[in-house]
N, C-alpha and C positions, 0 to 999 in steps of 0.2 A: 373578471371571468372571461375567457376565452372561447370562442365554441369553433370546434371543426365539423366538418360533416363526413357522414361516411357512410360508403354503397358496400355492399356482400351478396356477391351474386354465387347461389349453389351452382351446379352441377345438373344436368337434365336427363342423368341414366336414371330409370327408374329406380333407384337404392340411392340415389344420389343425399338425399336428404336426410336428417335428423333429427332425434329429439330429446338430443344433448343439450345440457346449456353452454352457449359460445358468448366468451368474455374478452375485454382485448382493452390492449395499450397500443399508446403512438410512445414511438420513442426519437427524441430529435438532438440537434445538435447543444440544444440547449436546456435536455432532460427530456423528463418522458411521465404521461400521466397516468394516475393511478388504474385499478382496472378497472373498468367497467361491463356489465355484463347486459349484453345486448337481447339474448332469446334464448330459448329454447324448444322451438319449434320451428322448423328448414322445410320447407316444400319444393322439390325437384325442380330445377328449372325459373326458381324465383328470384328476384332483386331485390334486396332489403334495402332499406335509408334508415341510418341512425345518425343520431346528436352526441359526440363527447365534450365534453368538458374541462378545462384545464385551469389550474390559477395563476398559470403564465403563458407566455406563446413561447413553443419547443423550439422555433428558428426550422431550418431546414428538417424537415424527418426522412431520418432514415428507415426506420423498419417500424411492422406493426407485431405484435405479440399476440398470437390470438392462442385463447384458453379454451379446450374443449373439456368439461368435466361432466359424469352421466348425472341425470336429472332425476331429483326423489330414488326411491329404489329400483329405478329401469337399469337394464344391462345396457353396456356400454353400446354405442351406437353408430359407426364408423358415419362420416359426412364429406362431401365430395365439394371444395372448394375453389372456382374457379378465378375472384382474385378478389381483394378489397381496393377499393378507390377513396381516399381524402382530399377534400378541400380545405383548407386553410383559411382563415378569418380574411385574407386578402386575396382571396379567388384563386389561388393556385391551385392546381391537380397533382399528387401524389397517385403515381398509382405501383399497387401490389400483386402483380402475377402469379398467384400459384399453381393451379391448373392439378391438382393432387387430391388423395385421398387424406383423410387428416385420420387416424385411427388409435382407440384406447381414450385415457384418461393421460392429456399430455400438454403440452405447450410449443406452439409452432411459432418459429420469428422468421421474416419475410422481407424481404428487404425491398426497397426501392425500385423500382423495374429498370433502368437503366444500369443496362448492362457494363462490366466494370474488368479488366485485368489486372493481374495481380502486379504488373511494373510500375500501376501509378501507385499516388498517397494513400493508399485507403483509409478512413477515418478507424478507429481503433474499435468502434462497435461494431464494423462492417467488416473487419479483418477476423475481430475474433467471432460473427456470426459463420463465417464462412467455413470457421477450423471447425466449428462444431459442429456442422453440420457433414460437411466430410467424414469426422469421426464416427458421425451416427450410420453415415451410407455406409460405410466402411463394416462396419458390425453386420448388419441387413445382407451386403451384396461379397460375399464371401469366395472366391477361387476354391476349385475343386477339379481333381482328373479325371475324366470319363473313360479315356483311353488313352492309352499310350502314344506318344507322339503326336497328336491333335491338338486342335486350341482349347483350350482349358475353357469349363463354363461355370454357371453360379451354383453355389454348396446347397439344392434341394434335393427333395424327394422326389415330390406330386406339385402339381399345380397350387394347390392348396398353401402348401407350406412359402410359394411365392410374395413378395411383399405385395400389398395391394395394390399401389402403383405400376404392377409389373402384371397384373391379372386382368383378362379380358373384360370386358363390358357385360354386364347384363346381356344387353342384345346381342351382341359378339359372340359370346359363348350359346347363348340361345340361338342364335342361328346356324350357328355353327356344328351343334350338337345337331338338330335339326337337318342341316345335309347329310351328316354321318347316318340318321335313323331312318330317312326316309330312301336312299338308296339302299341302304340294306335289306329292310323290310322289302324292296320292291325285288329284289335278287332271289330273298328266301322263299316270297311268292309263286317266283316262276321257277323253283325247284335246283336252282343252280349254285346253288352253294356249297351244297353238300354234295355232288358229282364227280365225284374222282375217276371220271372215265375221258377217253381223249374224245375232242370233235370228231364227228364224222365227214363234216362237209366242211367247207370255208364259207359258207353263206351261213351255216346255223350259229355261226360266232354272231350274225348282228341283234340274235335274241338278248344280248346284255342289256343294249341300251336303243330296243328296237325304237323308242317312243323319244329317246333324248338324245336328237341329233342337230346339224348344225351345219351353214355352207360345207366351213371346211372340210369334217367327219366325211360329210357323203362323196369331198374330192377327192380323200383320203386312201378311201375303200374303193373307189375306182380306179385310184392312179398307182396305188400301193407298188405296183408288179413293173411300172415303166419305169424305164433306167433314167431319163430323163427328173424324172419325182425323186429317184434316190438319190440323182448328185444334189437334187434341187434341197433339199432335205438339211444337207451340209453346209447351206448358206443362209436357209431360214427356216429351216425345222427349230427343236424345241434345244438342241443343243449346237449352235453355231460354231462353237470355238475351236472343233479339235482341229479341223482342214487348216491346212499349208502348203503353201507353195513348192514346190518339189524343182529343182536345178540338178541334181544329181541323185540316181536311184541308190535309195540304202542298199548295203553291199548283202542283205540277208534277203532280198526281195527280189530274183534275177529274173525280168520281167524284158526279153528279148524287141527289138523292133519287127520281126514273124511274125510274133506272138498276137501284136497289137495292131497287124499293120489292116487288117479287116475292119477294125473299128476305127480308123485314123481315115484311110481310103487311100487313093495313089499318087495323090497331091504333095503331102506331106509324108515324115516317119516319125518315130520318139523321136531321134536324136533332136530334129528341125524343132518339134515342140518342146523339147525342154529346152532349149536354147530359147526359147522365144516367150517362157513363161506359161505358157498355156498348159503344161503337166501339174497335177496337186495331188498328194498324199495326206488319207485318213488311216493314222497308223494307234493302235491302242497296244503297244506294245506294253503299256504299263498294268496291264493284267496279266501277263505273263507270269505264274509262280502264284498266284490270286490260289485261293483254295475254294474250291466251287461246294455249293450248297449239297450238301450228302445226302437230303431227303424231301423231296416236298408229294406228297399222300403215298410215303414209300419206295420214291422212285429216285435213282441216283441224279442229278442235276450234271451238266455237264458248262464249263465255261471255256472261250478262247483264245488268242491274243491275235486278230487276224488285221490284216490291213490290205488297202485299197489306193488304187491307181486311178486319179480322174483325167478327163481331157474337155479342155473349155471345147465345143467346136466352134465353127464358124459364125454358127446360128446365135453364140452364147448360152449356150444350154451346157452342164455342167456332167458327163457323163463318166461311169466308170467303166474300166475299161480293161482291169487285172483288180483278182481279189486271189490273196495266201492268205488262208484262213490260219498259220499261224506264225511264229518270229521264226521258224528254222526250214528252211524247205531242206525238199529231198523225193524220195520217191512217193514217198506216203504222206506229201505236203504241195502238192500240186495247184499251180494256179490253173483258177475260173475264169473264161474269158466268154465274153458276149455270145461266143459264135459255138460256145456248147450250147449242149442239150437246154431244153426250156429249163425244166426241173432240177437240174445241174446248177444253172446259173440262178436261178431263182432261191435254192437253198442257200448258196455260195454270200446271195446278199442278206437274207433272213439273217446268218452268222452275222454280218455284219453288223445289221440295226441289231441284235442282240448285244452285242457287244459294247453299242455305243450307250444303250439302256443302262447300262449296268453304269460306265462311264458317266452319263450325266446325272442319273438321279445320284450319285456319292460321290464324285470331284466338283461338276460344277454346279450344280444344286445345293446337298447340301453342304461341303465344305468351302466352296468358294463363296457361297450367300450364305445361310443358316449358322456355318460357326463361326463365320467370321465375325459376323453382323455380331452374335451373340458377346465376341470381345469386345468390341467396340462397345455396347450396352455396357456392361459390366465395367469396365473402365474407367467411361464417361459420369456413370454413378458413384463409381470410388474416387475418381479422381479433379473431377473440375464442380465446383458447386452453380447452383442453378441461377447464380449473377453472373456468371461468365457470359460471354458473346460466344464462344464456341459451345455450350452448354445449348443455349438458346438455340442455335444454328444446327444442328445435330439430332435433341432429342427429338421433335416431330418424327424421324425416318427410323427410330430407334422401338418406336411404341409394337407393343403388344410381342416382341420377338424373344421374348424370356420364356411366353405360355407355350406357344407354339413351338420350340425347341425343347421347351422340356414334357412337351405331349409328345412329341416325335420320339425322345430317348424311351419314353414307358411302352408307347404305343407301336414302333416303325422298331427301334433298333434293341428292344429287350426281348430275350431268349422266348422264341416261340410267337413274337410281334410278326407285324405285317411283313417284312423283309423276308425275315425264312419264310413266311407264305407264300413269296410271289419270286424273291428273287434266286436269278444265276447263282448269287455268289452267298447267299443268304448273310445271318449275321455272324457267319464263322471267317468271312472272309471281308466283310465291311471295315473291321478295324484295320484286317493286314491293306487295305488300298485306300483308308484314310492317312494311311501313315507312310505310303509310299507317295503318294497325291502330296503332301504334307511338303514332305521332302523336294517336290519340283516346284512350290509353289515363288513365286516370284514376283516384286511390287511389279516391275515392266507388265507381266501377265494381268496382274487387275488393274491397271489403269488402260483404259479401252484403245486409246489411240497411238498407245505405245505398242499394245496388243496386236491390234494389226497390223502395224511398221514390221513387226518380228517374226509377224506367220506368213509377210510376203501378201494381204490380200487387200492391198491398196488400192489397186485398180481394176478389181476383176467386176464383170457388171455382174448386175441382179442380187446385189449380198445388201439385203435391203436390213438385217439385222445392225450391220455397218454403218449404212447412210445415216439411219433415222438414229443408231446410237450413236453415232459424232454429232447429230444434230442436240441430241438431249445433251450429250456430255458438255456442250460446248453451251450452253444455257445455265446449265448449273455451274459450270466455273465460272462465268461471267457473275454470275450470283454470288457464289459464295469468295468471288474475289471482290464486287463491292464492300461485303459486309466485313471482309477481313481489312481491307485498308482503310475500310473505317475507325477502325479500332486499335489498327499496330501499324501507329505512323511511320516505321522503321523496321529495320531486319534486328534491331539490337532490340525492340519490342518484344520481339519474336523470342530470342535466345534468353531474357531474362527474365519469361514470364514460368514461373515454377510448375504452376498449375498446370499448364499448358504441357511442359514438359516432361512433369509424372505422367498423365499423362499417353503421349507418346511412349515412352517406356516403359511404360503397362502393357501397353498394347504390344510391344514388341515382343515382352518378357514373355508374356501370358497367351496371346492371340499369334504369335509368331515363332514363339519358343527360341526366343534370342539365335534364330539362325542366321547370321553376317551373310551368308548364298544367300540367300533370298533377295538382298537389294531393302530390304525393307526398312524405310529410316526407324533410329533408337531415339534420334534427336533432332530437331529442326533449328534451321539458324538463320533462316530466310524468310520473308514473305512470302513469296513465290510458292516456297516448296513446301507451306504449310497452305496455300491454295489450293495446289496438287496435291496434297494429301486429303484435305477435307473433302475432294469431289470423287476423289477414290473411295472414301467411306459412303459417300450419301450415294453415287453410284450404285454399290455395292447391294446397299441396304432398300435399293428402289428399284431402278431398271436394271439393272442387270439380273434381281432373282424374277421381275417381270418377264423377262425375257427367254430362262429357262424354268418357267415357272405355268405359266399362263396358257399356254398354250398345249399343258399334256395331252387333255382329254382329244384334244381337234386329232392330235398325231397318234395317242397310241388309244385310242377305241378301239383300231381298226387291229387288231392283234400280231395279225401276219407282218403291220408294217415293224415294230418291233415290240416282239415275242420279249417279258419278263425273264423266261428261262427257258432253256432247254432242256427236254431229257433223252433227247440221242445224242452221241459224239458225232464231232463232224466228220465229216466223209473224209477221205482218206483216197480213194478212187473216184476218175470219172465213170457217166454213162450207168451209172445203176438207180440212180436216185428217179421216186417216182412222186405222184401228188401223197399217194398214202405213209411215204417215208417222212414227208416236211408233216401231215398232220399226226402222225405220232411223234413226232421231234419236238414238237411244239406244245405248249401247258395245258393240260387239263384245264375240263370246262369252271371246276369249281377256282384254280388257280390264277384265270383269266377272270371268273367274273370279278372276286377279291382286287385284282389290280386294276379294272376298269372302273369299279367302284371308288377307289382309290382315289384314283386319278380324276376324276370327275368331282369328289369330295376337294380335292385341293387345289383344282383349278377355277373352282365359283367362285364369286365374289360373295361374301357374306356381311351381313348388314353391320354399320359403323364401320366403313372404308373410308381413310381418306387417301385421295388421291394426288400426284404429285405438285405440290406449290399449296395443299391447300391447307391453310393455316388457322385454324381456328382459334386455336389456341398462341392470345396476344401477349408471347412473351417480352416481345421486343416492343418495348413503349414511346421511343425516340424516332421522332421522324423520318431520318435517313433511312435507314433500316425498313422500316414501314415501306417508303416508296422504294426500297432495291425488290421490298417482296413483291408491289403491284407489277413493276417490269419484268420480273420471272414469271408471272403468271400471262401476262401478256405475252412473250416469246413462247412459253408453253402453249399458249391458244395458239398461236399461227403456225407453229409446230404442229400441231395437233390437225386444223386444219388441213395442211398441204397434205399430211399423212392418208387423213382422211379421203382426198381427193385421188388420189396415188392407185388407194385401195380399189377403189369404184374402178378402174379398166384392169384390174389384173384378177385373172382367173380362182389363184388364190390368194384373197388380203393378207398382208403382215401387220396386225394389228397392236402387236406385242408392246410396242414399242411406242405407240401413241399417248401422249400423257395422260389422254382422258381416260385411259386403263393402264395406267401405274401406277400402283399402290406406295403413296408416300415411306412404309418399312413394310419387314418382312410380318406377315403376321398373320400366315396360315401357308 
């Protein structure tokens, strides 16, 4: 007789446990024992020890087989299992990582925790556990179009019909539910939800969230109107990305050295600053043909494709200095220059931060973080089984982005959802600029460092979104390049591992729409370039939706600074605009509180956050691995730190970007 030992540790959401009975096999190199059935009663958050027994010793084991079947006539009882551990009659540890929901009347096999690619021998129970398991995701996590020319996401409904492993936490959804209820309630309170009339003042806008503010907010709302705050905005507001370096003015934006030479002063003229790099253009020309929201409480919504002229000065302060509020001038497209009217140039910028509203909450919000993130999910479940290293390496930043995306399609982008409440371009024109966005999207563009190389903003100071993101980038590749040479001693590792490379071609097919423009690999054949790819996804799925994520509420509380929608057209002449033209251009009170609500909803942190590096879940059971994860957590500390330290002398902190507030995936 033989005896092993063996630990089952639950899960600690409060649903976590069961009172199923859970039966299990060791299955080894040299057979596997019969079943034995350990319990059937699980208390959240507990460690069990059991004794099995065997009439020989199975040599190496590779997987355990655990049996969940319902107990007496109880309805089946889903149970959250976090891993089993064996020891062996000769002191070895075995251990089994699950970290999943186990659900129905079924049988789970679990393999070895040492992670494994498909190039080496696999033993023939481990090869065929792997197909089987695939097979079963495969069924579960199903492709579906949402809209045309976008990345494809998983075949649901409602959250509900989600797999449970794909479904928020008890407390997650409890908390989360919970922000939604208690800013609402607080809104419908003070009468403002249902106001379809415009503000009167600019100060009665700070009754939304008179009671929930915050350094930044209150920097916000005083700084809104200086030109200085608005270039500042484009380096480390809530969407960083669009700004570029400008050497030659587009030939549709005739933006004279006259024109500008009052803001420049008589030192310099354009031509000296664009030669000298110090010109940058914020051009949204890809709203251009956008079909603007036709009604929000009745009222026509108006959108525009306007763009802007910066000048670094001397000071490094980041100013603009020409705004065409749209891609054609002419007589009735007049640029705005500093040295108009107050009201003139004030509205002139309002267009602006309107415009870039629309631009980041649906290019780089959510198409560049939310759908993407959502292929890479869906892929990684279809395509790589949970012994992979890149499996391991991935899922953490992956978690909870299936709920939260498909709360977003019921709740944000379905006919008469939040979008047509609040926005410009409502949801009649969100597909037509997911699918133009689509179309420019480009792997150079989401890898960060490449990113900057190509908009020219290497060297300009104060672009603290930059700094701190080449610091984080450059941590996670250090990371996820230990853990890959770990494991693919070779580039021919690389190219004949299958797994690995469905894969990539899933993602490309599915999440890319096989477009060859884009740059996007179909296939890897290197080391290197599958380093580079994996730190573009975990990026992707971490700091970069931190980054336009995180920060809504601090930036648009303040409404004036960017206005959801418009319902005047833009001006067309100078010199007539006054303060009462910008507050009836600007969203009624109930359409403002709705997006301040919003915004505030998605910018909390709601409870069961993990943050970035933090692992709780110990998929990887092999040493090396173990300490590459202590040393990325420690380069995140001192990262975190310095960040930390930075913020303390600057007026206003960039916090965005701090690891201690980024959220390991996207998942709200």
């Amino acid at each position: 007789m033989v005896l092993y030992k063996v630990t089952v540790a639950t899960g600690s959401d409060l649903t976590a446990g069961t009172i199923d009975t859970i039966s299990i096999s060791l299955v080894g190199v040299n057979g596997e024992s019969t079943k034995q059935e350990l319990s059937h009663l699980w208390m959240p958050g507990k460690v069990t020890y059991f004794e099995v027994s065997t009439e020989t010793d199975l040599g190496d084991l590779l997987l355990v087989r655990i049996y969940k079947d319902a107990y007496l006539y109880y309805t089946e009882d889903a149970w959250y299992c976090l891993y089993v551990n064996v020891t062996s009659p000769e002191g070895q540890l075995y251990q089994f990582p699950l970290y999943q929901w186990i659900s129905g009347v079924t049988t789970v096999e679990i393999l070895e925790g040492k992670a494994l690619i498909s190039t080496v021998n696999l033993h023939p129970i481990i090869q065929k556990q792997r197909e089987t398991e695939l097979k079963k995701k495969k069924k579960t996590h199903r492709w579906t179009l949402f809209s045309d020319g976008i990345p494809h996401c998983i075949d649901v409904e409602s959250i509900v019909d989600l797999p449970a492993n794909d479904q928020y936490s008890y407390l997650k959804r409890g908390s989360f539910s919970y922000m939604a209820l208690i800013t609402k309630l607080a809104a419908k309170l003070k009468g403002l939800l249902h106001r379809e009339k415009p503000w009167t003042t600019l100060e009665d806008m700070k009754m939304v969230f008179c009671f929930v503010r915050s350094r930044i907010t209150g920097e916000v709302s005083r700084l809104w109107n200086e030109d200085s705050f608005f270039g500042y905005q484009y380096l480390n507001g809530v969407n960083p990305m669009v700004i570029r370096k400008c050497l030659n003015l587009p030939e549709n934006f005739p933006v004279s050295s006259s024109m500008v030479a009052a803001s420049l002063g008589s030192s310099t003229d354009l031509d000296k600053e664009l030669q000298n790099g110090n010109i940058f253009l914020a051009d949204y020309k890809i709203l251009q043909g956008i079909p603007a929201n036709p009604s929000i409480n009745g009222k026509e919504q108006y959108i525009t494709a306007p763009m802007c002229l910066l000048w670094k000065d001397p000071q490094d302060q980041l100013l603009p200095i020409a705004i065409q509020l749209g891609q054609t001038p002419g007589e009735r497209m007049p640029i705005f220059l500093p040295s108009d009217s107050k009201w003139d140039w004030t509205l002139a910028k309002i267009w602006m931060r309107n415009a870039d509203f629309q631009v980041h909450q649906i290019v780089y919000h959510l198409l560049h973080t939310h759908l993407l993130a959502e292929a890479f999910n869906v892929a990684t479940t279809r395509q790589l089984p949970m012994s992979h290293p890149v499996y391991k390496l991935i899922t953490p930043h992956l978690r909870y982005t299936l709920e939260i995306n498909t709360i977003a399609r019921s709740e944000l982008l379905s006919p008469g959802g939040i979008n047509d409440q609040i926005l410009g371009i409502g949801n009649g024109g969100v597909p037509v600029l997911l699918k133009k966005a689509m179309e420019e999207v480009t792997y150079s563009g989401l890898c960060l460092p490449d990113d900057i190389t190509s908009r020219g903003m290497d060297a300009i100071p104060n672009y603290f979104y930059r700094d701190d993101g080449l610091r984080v980038w450059a941590a996670m590749e250090g990371f996820v390049s230990n853990i890959i040479h770990y494991y693919y001693g070779s580039d021919e590792a690389v190219k004949t591992d299958q797994e690995l490379q469905s894969w990539v071609a899933e993602i490309y097919e599915e999440g890319f729409l096989k477009r060859e423009s884009s740059g996007i690999p179909s296939y890897l054949e290197t080391v290197s370039a599958l380093v580079k790819y994996l730190t573009m996804v975990i990026f992707r799925c971490s700091a970069q939706h931190a980054a336009v994520n995180a920060g809504q509420f601090d930036y648009y509380s303040w409404l004036p600074n960017s206005p959801s929608s418009m319902k005047s057209p833009p001006p067309t002449t100078k010199g007539v605009t006054t303060l009462q033209n910008i507050l009836d251009a600007l969203p009624d009170v109930n359409t403002t509180t709705v997006m301040m609500t919003t915004m505030w909803q998605v910018s909390k942190e709601t409870m069961d956050t993990r943050h970035l590096g933090n692992y709780p879940d110990e998929r990887f059971t092999e040493e090396a691995p173990q300490k590459f994860i202590a040393e990325f957590q420690k380069t995140l500390v001192e990262i975190s730190l310095s960040i930390e330290e930075k913020n303390r002398g600057r007026r206003l902190p960039y916090p965005y970007l701090d690891p201690r507030h980024i959220e390991n995936s996207i998942s709200i």
